[in-house]
KEDRENMAR-123606 format. One record per atom (N, C-alpha, C, O): atom name; residue number from 1; x, y, z; residue in one letter. Coordinates in steps of 0.2 Angstrom, whole numbers, plus 2048, in hexadecimal, padded with zeros to 3 digits. Layout:
R  atom    n    X    Y    Z  res
R    CA  NUM    X    Y    Z    a
...
// end
This chain:
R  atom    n    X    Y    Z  res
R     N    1  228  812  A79    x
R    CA    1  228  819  A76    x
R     C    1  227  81E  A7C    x
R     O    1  22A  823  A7D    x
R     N    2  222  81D  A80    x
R    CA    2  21F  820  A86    x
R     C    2  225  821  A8B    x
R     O    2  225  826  A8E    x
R     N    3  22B  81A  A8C    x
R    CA    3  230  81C  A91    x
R     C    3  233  81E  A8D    x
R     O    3  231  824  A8E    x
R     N    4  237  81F  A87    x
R    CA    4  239  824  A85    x
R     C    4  239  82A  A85    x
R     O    4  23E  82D  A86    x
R     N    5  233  82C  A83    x
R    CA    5  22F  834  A84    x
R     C    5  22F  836  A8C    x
R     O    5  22E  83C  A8C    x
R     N    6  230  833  A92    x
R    CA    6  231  833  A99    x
R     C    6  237  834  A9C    x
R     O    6  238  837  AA2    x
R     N    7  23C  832  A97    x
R    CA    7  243  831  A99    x
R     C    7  248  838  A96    x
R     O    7  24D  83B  A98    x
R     N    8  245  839  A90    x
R    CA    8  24B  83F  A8E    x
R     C    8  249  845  A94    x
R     O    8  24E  849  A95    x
R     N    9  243  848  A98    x
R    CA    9  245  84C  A9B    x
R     C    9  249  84C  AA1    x
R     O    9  24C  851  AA4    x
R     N   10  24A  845  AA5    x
R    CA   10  24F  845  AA9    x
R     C   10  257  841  AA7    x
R     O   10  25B  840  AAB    x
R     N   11  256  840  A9F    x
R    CA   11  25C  841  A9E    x
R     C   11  261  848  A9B    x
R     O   11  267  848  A9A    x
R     N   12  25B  84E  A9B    x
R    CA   12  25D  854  A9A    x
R     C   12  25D  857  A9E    x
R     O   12  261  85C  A9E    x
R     N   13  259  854  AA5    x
R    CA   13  25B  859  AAB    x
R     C   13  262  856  AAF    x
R     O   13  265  859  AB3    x
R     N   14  264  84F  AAC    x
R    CA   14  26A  84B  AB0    x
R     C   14  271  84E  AAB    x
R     O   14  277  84C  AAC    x
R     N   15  26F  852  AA4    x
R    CA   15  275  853  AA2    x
R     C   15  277  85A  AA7    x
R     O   15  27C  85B  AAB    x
R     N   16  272  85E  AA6    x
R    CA   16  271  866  AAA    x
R     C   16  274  866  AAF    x
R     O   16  279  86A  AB0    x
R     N   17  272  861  AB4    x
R    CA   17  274  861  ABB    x
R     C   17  27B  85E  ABC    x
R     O   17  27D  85F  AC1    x
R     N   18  27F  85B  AB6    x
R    CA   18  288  85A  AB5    x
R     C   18  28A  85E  AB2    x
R     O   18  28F  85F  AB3    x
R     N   19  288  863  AAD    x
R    CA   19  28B  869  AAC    x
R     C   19  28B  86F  AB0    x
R     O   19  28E  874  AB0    x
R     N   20  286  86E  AB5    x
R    CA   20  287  872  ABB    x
R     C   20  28B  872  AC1    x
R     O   20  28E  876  AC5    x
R     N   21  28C  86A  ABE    x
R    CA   21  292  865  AC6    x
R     C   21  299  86A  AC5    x
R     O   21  29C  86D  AC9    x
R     N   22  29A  868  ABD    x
R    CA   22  2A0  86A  AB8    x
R     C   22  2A2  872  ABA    x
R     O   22  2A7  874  ABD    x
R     N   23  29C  876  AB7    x
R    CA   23  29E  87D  AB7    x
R     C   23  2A0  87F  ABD    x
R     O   23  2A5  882  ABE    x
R     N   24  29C  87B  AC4    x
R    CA   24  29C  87D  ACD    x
R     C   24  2A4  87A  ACE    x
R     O   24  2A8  87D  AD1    x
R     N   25  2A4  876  ACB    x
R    CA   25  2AF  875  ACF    x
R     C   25  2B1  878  AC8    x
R     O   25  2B7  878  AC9    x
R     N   26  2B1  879  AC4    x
R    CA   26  2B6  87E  ABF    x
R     C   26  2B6  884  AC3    x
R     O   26  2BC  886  AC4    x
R     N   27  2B0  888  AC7    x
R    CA   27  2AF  88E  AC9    x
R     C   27  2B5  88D  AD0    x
R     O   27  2BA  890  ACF    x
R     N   28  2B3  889  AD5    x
R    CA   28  2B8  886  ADC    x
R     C   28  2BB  887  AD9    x
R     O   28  2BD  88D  ADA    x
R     N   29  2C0  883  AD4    x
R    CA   29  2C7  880  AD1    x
R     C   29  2C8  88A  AD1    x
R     O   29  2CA  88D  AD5    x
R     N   30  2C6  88C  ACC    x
R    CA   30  2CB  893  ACA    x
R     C   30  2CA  898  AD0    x
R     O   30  2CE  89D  AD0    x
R     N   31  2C6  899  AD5    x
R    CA   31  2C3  89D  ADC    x
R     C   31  2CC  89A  AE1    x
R     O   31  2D1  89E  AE2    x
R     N   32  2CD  893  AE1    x
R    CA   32  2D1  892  AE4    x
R     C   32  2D8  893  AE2    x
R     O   32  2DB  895  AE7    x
R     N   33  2DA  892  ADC    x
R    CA   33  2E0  895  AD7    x
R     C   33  2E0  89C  ADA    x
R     O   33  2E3  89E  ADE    x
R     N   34  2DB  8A0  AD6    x
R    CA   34  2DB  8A8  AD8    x
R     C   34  2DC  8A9  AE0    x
R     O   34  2DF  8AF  AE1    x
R     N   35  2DA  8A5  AE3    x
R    CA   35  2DC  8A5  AED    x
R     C   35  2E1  8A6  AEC    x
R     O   35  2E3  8AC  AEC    x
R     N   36  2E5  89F  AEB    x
R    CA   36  2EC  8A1  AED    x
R     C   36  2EF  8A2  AE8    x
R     O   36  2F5  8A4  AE8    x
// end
């Protein structure tokens, strides 16, 4: 129970930090469309 209770906040900080990865090249991806 105790690794359990240990484990969900760096499985909510390792979702956080992929929806981060995501939004940062959606952002690249359309910065460079609008480039050119």
């Amino acid at each position: 129970m105790e690794s359990i209770i240990l484990n969900l906040p760096s499985a909510n900080l390792l979702h956080f930090i992929v929806i981060g990865v995501i939004v940062g090249f959606c952002g690249l991806f359309l910065d460079y469309c609008t480039f050119r």
